[in-house]
C-alpha positions in Angstrom: 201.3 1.9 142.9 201.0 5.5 144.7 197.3 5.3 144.3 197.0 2.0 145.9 198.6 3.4 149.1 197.4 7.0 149.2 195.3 7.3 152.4 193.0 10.4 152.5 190.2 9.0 155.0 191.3 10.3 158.2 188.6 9.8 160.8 189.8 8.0 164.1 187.9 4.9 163.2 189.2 3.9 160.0 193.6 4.9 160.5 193.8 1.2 162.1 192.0 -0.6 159.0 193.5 2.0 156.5 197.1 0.6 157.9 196.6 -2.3 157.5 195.6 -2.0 154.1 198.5 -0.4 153.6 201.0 -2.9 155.8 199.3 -5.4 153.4 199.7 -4.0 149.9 203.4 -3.4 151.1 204.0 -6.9 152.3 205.0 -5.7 155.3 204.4 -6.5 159.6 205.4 -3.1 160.4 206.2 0.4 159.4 208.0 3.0 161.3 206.0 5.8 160.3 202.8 6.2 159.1 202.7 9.6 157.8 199.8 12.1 157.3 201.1 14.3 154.2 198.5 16.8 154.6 195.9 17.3 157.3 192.8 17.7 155.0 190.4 14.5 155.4 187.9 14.1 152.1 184.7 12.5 152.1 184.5 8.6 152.9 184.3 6.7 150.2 185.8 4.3 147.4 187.5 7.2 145.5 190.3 8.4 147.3 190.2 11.8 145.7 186.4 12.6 145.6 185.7 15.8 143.6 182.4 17.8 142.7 180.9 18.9 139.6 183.2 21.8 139.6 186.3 19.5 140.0 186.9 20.9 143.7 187.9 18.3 146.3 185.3 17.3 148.6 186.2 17.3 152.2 185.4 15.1 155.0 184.2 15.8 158.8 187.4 15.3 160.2 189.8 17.4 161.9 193.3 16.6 161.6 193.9 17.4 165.4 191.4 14.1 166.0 193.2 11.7 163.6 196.5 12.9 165.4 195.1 11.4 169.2 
């Protein structure tokens, strides 16, 4: 289940769609937080932990301090 809600895309344009993935898979109208657990973004994509050849993460274009706004 913790896979199914992990959120690491952080660019302004997709929080709103990302919660309400989230509100969905929860069965929920609402939450009271929606928390960031750490501030790094990683590239867009279907994988929510992208990683190179070398098994680094990839990170995304996105500073924390612009999802936060």
């Amino acid at each position: 289940m913790f896979e199914q809600l992990w959120n690491s895309f952080h660019a302004p344009e997709d929080v709103q769609r990302n919660l309400e993935d989230t509100l969905k898979k929860l069965q929920l109208s609402y939450l009271d937080l929606y928390l960031m657990h750490w501030p790094t973004a990683f590239q867009a994509g279907e994988n929510p932990f992208p990683t190179n050849a070398d098994g680094g993460f990839i990170p995304g274009p996105t500073d924390y301090t612009v999802t936060w706004q």
